[in-house]
GUSEMAR-381107 format. One line per 3 residues: number of its first residue (from 1); their letters; for each residue x, y, z of N, C-alpha, C, O, CB. Coordinates in steps of 0.2 Angstrom, whole numbers, plus 5000, padded with zeros to 4 digits. Glycine has a CB too. Layout:
GUSEMAR-381107
NUM) a) X Y Z X Y Z X Y Z X Y Z X Y Z ~ ... .
This chain:
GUSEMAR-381107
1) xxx) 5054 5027 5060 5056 5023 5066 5050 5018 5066 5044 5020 5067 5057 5026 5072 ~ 5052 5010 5066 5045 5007 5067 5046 5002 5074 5050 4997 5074 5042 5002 5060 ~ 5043 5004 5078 5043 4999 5085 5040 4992 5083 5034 4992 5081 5038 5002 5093 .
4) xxx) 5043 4988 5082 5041 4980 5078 5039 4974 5086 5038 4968 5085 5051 4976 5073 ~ 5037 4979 5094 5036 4976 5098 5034 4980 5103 5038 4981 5108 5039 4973 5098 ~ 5027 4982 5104 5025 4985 5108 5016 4982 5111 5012 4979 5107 5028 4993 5106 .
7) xxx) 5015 4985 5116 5008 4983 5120 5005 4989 5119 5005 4993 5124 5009 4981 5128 ~ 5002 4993 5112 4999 4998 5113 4991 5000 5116 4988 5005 5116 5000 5000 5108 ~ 4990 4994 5117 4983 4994 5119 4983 4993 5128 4978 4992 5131 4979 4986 5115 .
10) xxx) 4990 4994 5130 4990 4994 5136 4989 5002 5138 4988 5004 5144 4995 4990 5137 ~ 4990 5007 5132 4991 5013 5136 4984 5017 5135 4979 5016 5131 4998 5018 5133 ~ 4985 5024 5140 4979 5024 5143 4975 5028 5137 4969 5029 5137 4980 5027 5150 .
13) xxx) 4979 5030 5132 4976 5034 5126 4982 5032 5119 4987 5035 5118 4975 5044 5128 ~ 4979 5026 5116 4985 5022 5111 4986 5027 5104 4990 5027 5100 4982 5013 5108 ~ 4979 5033 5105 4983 5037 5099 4987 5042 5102 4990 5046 5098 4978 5041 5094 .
16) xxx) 4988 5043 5109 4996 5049 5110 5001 5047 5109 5006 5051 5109 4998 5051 5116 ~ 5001 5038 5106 5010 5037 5103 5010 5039 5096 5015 5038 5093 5013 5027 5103 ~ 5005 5042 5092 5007 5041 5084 5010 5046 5083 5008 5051 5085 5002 5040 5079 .
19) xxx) 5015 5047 5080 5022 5050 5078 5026 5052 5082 5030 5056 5080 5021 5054 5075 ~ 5024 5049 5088 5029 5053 5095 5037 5050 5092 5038 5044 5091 5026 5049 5107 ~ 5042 5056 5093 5049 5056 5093 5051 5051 5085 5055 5047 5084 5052 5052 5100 .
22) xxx) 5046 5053 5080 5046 5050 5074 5046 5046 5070 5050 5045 5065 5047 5050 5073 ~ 5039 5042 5075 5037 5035 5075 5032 5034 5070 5026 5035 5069 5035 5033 5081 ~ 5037 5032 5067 5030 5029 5057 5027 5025 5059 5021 5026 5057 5033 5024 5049 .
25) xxx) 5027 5019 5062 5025 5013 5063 5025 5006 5067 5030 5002 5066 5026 5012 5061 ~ 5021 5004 5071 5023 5000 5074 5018 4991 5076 5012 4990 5077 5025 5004 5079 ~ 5022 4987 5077 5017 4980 5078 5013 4980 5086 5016 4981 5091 5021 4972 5077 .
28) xxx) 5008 4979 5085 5005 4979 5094 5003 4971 5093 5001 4968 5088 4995 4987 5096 ~ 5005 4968 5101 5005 4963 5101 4999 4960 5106 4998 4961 5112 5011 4962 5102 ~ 4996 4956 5103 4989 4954 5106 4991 4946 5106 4991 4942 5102 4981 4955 5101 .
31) xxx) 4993 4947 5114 4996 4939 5118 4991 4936 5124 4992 4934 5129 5005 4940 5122 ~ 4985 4936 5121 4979 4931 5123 4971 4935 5118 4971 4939 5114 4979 4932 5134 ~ 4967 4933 5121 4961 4933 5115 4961 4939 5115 4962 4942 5110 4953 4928 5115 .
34) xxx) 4957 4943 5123 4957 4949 5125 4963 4954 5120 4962 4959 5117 4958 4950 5132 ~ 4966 4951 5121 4973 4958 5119 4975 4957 5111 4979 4960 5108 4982 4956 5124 ~ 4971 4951 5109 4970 4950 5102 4965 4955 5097 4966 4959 5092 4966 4942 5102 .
37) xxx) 4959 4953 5100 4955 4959 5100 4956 4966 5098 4954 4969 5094 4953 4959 5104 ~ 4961 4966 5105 4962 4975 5104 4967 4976 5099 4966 4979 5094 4965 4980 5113 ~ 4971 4973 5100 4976 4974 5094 4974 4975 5087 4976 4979 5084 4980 4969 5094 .
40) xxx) 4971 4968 5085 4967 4970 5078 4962 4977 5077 4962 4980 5072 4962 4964 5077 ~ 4958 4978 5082 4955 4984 5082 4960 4990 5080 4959 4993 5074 4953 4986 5089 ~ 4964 4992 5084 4968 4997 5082 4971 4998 5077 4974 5003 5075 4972 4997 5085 .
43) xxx) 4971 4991 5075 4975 4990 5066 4972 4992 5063 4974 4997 5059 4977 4982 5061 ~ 4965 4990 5063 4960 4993 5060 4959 4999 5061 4955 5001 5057 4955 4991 5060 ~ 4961 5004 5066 4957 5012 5067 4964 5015 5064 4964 5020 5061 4955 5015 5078 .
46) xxx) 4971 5011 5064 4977 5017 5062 4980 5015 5058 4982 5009 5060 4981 5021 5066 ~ 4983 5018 5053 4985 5013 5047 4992 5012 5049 4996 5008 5046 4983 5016 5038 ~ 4995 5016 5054 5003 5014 5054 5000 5010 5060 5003 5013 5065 5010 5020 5055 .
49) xxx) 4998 5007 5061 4997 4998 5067 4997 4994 5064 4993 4994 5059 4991 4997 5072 ~ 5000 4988 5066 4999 4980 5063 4999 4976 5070 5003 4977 5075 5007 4977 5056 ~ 4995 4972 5070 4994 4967 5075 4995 4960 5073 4994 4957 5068 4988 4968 5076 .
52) xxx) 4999 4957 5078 5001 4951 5082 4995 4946 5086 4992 4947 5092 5007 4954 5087 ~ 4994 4943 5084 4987 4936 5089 4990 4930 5091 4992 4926 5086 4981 4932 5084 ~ 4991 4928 5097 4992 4924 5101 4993 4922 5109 4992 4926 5114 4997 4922 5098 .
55) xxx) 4994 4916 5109 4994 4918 5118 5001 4917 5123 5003 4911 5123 4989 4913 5122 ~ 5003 4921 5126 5009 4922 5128 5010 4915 5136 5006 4914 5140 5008 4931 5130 ~ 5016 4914 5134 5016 4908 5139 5015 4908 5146 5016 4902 5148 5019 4906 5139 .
58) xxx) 5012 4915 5150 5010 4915 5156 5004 4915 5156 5001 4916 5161 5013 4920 5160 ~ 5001 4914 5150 4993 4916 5149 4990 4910 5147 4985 4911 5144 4991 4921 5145 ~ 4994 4902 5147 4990 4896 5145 4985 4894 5149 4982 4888 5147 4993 4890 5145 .
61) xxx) 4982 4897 5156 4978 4894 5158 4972 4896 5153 4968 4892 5153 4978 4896 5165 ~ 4971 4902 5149 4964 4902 5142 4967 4899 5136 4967 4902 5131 4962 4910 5138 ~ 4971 4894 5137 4971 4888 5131 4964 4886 5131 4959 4886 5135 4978 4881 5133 .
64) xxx) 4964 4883 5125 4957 4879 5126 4956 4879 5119 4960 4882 5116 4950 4884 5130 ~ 4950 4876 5116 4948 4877 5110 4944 4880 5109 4944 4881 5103 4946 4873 5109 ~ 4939 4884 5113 4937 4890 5109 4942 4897 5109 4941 4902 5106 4928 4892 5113 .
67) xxx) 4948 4896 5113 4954 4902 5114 4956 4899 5106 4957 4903 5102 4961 4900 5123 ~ 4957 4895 5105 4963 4893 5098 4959 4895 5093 4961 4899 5088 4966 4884 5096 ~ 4949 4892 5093 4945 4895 5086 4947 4901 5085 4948 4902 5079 4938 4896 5086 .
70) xxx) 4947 4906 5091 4944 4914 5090 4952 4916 5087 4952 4919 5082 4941 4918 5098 ~ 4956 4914 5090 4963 4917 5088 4966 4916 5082 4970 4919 5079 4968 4914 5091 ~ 4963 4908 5080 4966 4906 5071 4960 4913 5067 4963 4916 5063 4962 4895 5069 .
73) xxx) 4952 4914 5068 4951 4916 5063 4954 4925 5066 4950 4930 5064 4943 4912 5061 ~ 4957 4926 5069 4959 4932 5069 4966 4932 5065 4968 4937 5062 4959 4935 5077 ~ 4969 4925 5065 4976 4926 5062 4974 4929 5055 4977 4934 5054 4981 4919 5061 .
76) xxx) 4971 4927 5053 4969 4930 5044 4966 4935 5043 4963 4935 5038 4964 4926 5041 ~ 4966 4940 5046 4966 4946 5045 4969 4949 5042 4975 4950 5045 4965 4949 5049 ~ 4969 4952 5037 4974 4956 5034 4977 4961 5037 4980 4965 5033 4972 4959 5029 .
79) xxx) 4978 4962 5042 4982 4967 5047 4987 4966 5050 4992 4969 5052 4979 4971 5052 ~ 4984 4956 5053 4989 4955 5057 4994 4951 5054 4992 4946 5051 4986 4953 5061 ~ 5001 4952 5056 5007 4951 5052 5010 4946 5055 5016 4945 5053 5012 4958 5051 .
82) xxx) 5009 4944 5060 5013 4938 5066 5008 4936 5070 5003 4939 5072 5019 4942 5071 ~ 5011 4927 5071 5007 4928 5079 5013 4925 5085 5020 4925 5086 4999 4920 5079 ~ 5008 4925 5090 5012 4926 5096 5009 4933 5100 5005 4937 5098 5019 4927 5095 .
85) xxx) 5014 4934 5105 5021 4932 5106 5018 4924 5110 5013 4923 5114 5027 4939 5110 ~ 5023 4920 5107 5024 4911 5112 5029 4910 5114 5034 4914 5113 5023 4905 5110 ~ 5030 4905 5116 5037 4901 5120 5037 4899 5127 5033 4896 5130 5044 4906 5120 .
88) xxx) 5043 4902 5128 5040 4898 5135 5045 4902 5141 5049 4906 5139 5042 4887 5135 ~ 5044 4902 5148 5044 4905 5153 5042 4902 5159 5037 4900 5161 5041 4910 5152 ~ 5051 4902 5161 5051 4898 5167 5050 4903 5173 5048 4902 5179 5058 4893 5167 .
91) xxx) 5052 4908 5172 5051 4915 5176 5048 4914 5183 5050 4914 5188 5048 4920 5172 ~ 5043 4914 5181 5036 4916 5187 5034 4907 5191 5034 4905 5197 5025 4920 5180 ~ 5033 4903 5185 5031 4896 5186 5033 4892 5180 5032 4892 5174 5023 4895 5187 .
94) xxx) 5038 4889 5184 5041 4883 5178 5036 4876 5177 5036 4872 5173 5050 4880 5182 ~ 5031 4876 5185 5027 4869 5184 5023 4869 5180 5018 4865 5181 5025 4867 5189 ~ 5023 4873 5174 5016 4875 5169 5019 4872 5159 5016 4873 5153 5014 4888 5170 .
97) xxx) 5025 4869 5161 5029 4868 5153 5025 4863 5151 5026 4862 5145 5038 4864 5152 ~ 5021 4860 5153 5019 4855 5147 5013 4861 5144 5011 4860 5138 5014 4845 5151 ~ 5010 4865 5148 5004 4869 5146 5010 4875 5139 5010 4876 5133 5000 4875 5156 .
100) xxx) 5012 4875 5142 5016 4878 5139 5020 4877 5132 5020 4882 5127 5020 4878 5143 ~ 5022 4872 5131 5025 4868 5126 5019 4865 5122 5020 4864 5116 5030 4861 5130 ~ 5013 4864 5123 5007 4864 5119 5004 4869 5116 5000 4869 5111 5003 4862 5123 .
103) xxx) 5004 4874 5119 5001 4882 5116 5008 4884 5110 5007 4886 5104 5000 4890 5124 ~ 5014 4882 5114 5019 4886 5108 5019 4881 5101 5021 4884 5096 5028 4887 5111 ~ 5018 4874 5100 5018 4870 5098 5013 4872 5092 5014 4873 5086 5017 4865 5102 .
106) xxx) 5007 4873 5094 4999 4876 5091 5002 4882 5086 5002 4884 5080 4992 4879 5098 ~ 5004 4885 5091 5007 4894 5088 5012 4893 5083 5014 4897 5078 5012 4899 5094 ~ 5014 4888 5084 5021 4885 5077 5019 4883 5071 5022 4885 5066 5026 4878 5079 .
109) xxx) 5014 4879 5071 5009 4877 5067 5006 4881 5065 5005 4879 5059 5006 4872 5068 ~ 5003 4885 5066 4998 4893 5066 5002 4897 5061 5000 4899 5056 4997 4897 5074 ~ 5009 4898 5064 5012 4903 5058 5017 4897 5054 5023 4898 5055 5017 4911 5061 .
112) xxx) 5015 4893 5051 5016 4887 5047 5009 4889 5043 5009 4892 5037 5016 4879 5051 ~ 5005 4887 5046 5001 4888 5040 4996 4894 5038 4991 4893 5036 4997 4884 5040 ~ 4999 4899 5039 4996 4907 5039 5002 4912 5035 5001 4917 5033 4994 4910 5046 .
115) xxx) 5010 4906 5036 5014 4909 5033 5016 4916 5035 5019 4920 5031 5012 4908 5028 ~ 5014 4915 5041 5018 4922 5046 5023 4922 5051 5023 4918 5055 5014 4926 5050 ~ 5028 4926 5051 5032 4923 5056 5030 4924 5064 5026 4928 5066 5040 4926 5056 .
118) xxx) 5033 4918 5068 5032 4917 5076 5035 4921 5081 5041 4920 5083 5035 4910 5077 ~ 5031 4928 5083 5037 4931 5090 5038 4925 5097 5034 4922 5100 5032 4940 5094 ~ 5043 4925 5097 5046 4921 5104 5046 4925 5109 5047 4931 5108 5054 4919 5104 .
121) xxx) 5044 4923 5115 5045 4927 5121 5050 4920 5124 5049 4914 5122 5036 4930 5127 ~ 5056 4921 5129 5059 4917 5132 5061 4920 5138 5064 4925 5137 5064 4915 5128 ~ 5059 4918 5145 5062 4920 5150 5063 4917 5153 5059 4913 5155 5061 4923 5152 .
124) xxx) 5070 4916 5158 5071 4911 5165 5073 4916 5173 5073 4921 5175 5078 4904 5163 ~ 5073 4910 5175 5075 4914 5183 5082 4915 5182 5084 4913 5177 5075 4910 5190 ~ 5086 4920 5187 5090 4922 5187 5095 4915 5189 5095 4912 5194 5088 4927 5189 .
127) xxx) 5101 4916 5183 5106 4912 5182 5105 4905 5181 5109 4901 5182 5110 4913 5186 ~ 5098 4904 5178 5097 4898 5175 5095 4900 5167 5094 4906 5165 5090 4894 5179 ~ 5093 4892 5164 5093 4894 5157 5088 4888 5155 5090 4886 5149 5100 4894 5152 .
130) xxx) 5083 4885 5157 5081 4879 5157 5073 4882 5151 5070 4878 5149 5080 4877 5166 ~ 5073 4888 5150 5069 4891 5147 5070 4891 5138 5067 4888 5133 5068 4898 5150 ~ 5076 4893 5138 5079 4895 5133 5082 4889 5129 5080 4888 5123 5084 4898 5135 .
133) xxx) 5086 4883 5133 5085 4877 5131 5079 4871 5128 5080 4866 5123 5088 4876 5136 ~ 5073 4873 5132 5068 4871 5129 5065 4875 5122 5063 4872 5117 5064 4871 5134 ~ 5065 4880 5124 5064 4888 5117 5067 4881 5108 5064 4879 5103 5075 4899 5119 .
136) xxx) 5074 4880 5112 5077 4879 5104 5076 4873 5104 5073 4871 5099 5085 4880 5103 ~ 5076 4869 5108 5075 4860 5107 5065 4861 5102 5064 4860 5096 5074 4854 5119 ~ 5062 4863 5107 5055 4865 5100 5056 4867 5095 5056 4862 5091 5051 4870 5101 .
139) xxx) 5058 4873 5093 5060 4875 5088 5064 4870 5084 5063 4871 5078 5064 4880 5090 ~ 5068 4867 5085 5073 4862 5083 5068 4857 5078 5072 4854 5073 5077 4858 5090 ~ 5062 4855 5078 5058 4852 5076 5052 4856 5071 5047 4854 5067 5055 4848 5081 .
142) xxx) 5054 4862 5072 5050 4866 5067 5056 4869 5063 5059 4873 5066 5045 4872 5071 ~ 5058 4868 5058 5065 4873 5055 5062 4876 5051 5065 4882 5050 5072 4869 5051 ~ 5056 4876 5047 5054 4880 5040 5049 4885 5043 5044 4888 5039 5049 4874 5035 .
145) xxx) 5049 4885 5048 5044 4893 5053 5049 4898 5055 5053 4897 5060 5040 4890 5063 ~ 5049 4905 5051 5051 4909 5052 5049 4912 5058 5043 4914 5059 5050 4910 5048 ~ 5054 4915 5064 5053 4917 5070 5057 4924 5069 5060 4926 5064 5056 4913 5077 .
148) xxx) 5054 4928 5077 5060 4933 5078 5058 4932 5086 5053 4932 5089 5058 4942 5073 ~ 5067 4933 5088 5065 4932 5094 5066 4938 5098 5071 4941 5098 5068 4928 5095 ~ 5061 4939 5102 5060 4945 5104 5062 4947 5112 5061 4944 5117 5054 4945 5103 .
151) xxx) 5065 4954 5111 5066 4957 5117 5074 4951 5118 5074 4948 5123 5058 4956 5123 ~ 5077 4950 5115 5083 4946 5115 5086 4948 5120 5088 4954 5121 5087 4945 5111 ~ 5087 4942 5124 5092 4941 5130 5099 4940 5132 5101 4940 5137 5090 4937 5134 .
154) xxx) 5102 4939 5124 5109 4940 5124 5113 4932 5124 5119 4931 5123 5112 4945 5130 ~ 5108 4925 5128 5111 4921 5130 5113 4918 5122 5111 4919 5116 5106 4916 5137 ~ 5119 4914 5125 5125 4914 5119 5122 4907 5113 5122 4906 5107 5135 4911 5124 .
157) xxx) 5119 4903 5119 5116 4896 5113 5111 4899 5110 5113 4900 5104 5112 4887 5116 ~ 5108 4901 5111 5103 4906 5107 5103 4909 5103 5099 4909 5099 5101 4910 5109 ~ 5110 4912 5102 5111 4918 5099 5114 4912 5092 5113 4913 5086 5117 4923 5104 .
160) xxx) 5117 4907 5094 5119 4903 5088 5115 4900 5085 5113 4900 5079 5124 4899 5089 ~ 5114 4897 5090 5104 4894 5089 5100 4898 5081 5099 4896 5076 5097 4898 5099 ~ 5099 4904 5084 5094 4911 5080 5101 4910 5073 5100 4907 5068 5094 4923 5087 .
163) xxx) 5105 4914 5076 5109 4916 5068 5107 4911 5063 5103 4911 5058 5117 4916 5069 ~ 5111 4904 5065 5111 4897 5062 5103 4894 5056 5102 4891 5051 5112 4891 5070 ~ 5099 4898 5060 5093 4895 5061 5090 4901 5057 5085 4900 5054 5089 4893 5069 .
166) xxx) 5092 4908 5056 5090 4915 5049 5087 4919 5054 5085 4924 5051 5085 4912 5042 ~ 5085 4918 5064 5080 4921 5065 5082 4929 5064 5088 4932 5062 5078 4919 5073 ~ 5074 4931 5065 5078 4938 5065 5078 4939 5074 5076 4935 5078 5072 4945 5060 .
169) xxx) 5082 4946 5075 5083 4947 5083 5080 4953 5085 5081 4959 5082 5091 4948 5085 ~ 5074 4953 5092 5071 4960 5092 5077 4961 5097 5081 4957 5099 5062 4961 5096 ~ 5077 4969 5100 5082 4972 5104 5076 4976 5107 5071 4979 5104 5089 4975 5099 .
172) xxx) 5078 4977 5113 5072 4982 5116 5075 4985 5122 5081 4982 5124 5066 4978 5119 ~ 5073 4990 5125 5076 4995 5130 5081 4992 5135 5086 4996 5137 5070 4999 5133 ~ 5080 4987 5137 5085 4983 5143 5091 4983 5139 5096 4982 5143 5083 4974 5145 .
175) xxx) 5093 4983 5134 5101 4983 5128 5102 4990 5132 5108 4988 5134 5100 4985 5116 ~ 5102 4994 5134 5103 5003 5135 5104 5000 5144 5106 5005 5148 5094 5010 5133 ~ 5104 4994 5147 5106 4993 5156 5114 4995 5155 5117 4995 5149 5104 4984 5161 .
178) xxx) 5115 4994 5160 5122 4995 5162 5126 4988 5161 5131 4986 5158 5123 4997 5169 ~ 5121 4984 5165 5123 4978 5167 5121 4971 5161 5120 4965 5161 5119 4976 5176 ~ 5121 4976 5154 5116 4970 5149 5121 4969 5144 5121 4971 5138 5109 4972 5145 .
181) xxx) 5126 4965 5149 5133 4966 5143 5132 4961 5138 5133 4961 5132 5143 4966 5146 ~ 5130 4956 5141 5127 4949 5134 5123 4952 5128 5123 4950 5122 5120 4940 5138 ~ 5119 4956 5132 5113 4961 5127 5116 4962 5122 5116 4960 5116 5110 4968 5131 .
184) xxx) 5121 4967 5126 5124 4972 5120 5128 4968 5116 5127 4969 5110 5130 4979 5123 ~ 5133 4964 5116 5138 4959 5115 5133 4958 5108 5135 4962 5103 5139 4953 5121 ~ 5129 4954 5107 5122 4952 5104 5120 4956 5099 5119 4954 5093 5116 4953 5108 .
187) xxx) 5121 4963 5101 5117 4967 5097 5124 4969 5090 5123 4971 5085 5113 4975 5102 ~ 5128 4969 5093 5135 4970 5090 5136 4966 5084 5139 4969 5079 5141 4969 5095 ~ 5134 4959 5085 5138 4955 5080 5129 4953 5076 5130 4952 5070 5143 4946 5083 .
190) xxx) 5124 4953 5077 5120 4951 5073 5120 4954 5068 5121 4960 5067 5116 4950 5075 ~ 5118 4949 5064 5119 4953 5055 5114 4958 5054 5108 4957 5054 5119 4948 5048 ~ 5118 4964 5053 5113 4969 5051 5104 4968 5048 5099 4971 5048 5118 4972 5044 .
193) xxx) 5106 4962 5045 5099 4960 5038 5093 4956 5043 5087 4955 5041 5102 4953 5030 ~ 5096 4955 5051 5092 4953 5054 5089 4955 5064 5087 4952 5068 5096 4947 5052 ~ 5091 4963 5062 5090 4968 5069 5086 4971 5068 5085 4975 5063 5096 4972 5072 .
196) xxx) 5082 4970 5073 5075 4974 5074 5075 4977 5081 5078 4975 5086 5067 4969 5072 ~ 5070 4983 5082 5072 4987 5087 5064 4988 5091 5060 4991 5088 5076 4994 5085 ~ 5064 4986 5098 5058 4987 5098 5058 4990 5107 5063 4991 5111 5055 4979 5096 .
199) xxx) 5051 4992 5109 5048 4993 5116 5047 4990 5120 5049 4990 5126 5044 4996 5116 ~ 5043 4985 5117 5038 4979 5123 5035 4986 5130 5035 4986 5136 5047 4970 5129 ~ 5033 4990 5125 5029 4996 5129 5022 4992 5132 5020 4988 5129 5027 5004 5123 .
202) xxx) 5021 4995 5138 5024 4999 5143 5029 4997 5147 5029 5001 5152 5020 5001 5146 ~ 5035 4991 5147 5039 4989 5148 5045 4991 5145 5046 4992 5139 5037 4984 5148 ~ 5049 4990 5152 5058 4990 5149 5058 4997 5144 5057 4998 5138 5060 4983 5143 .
205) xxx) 5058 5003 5151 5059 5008 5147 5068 5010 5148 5071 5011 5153 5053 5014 5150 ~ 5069 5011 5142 5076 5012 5139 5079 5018 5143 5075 5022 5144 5076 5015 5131 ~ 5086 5018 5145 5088 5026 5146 5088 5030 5142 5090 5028 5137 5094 5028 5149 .
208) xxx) 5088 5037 5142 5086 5038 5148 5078 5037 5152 5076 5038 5158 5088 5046 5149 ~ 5075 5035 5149 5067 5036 5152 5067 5028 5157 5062 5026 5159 5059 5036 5145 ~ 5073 5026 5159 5073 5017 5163 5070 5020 5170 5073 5025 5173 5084 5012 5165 .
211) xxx) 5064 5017 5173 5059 5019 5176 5053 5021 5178 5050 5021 5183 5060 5020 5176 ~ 5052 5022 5169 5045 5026 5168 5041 5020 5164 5043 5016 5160 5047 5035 5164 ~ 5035 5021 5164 5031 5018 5158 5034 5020 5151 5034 5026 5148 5023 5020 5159 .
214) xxx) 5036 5014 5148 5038 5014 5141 5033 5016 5136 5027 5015 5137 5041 5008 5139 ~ 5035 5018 5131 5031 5022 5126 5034 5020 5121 5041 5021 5121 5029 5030 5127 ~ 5031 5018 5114 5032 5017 5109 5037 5020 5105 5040 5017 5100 5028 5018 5108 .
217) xxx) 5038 5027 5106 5042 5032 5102 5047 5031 5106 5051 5034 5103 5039 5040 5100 ~ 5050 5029 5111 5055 5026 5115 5060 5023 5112 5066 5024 5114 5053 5021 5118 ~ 5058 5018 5107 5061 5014 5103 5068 5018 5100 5073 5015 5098 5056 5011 5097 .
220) xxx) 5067 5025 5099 5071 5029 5097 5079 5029 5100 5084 5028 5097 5067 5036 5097 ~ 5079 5029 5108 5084 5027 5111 5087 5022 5111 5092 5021 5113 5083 5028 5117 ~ 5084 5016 5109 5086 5012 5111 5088 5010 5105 5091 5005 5106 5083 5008 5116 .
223) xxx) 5088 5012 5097 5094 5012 5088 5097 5018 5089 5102 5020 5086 5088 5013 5078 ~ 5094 5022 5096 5104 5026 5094 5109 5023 5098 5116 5024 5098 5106 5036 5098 ~ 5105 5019 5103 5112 5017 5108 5115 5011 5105 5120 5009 5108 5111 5017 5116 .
226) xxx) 5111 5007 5100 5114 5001 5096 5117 5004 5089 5120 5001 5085 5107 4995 5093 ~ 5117 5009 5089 5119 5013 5082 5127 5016 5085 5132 5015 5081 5111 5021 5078 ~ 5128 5018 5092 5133 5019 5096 5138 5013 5096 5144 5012 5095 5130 5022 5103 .
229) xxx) 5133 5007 5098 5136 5001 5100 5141 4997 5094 5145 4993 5095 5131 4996 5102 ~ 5139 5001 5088 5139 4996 5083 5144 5003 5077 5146 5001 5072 5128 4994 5081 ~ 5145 5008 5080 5149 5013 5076 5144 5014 5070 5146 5012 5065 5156 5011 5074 .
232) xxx) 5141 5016 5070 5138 5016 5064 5129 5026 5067 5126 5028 5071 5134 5004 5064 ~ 5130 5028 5059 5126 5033 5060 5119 5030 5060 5116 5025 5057 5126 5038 5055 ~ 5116 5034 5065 5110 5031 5068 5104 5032 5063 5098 5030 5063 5108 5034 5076 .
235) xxx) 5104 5037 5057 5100 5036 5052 5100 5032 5047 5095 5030 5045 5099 5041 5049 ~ 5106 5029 5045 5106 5023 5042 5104 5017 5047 5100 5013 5046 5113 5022 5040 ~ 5106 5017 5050 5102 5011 5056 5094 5009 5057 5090 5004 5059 5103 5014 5063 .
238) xxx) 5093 5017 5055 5087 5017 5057 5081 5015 5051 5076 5013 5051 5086 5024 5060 ~ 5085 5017 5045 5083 5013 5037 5083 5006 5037 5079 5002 5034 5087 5015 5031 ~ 5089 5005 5040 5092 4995 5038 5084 4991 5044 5080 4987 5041 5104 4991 5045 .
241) xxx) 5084 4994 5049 5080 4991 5053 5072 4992 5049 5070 4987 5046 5081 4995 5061 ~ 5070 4997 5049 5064 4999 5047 5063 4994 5040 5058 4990 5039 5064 5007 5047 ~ 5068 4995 5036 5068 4989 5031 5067 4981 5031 5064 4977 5027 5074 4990 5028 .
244) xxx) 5070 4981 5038 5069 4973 5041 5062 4970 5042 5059 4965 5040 5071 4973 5049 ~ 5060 4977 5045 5054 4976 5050 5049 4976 5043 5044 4973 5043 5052 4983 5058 ~ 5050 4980 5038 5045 4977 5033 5043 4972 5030 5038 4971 5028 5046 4978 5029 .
247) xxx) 5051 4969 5029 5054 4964 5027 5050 4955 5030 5048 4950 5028 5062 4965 5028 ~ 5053 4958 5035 5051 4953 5042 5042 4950 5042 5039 4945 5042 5052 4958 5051 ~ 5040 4957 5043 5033 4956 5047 5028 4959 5039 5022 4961 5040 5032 4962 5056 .
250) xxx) 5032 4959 5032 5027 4959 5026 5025 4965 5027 5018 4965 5028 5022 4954 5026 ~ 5026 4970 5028 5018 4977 5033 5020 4980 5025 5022 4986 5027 5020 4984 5044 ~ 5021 4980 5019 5016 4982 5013 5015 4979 5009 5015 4980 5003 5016 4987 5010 .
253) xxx) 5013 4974 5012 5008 4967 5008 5002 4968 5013 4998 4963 5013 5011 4958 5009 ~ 5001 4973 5017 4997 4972 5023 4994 4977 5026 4994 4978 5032 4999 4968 5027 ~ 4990 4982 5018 4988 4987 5021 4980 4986 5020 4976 4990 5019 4991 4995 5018 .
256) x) 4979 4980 5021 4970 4980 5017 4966 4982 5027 4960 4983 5028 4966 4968 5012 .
């Protein structure tokens, strides 16, 4: 199993995820300089970690130029397999898109020229889409930048948007709500060659653990209940995915 999205530098001791519930592997995402840092560290202390560098779009207030030096020369680390996560997020504060739309712009160009793919973060308020719409209109001017969009939210232009466009799709513990029928809908038709399964630990912990701080080896619930969704045996699922996430994020071209 490889969690292809999680915050392991958020937990309070990041070697009690390794092999929990038969976890080979996974990407720790470092979405501002701080969390850049730690991420790459950890790549470097355990060889099933690969780290992600960039800055997440509630975190543009450390845009800047010495935020972008330190992050470009971290992208070139041999460990780190992506950057991001970016995009944009109307969620919290929508009056921040131009900050916003400038940092994901840099990050587009960043894995343009590092030749890694871009994690998307996309969120809006509830029963708006003003986030998502902007997601693709950017995107729309970048076509030769490989994304994966992450923690997918099921919304439907997107979904055509992603397919159309080769993204790959992260899936994360919120697919296992009751109420995540666009989610699941989502997880059903996307092409096998392009589903990745992830935590966004310590967030969006999966049922049964919905509630609790998410953990990495988590990821496990949330390819049996896509593997349920999808009729399909969850150890083959669990190969196609894992094969993705190789595929996707290069991780054995990227054991230096």
């Amino acid at each position: 199993m490889i969690d292809t999205h999680c915050h392991l530098d958020y937990l309070d001791d990041p070697a009690s995820a390794q092999g929990e519930l038969g976890l080979t592997g996974l990407v720790c995402i470092g979405a501002s300089p701080e969390h850049a840092r730690n991420a790459v560290a950890l790549a470097e202390q355990f060889g099933d970690v690969w780290a992600t560098v960039g800055l997440h779009p509630t975190d543009t207030e450390e845009d800047g130029p010495d935020a972008r030096t330190e992050l470009e020369a971290l992208a070139l680390h041999p460990r780190v397999v992506g950057i991001g996560e970016s995009g944009l997020d109307d969620y919290w504060d929508d009056s921040r898109r131009v900050a916003q739309v400038s940092a994901f712009e840099w990050q587009l160009d960043l894995a343009r020229r590092t030749g890694k793919p871009l994690v998307i973060h996309v969120r809006d308020k509830p029963g708006q889409d003003s986030a998502h719409r902007g997601v693709m209109e950017v995107l729309s001017a970048w076509p030769d930048v490989p994304v994966v969009l992450h923690c997918f939210s099921g919304h439907p232009g997107l979904l055509r948007f992603g397919m159309e466009r080769g993204a790959a799709f992260g899936f994360a513990g919120n697919t296992t709500y009751k109420n995540a029928r666009e989610i699941q809908e989502a997880a059903r038709v996307v092409p096998l060659d392009r589903l990745l399964v992830e935590t966004d630990a310590p967030f969006l912990a999966p049922v049964p653990r919905r509630g609790k701080p998410n953990r990495p080896g988590y990821v496990r619930y949330t390819l049996d209940f896509i593997a349920g969704l999808r009729g399909l045996d969850a150890a083959e699922l669990e190969r196609v995915t894992d094969a993705n996430a190789r595929r996707v994020y290069r991780l054995d071209g990227a054991e230096g």
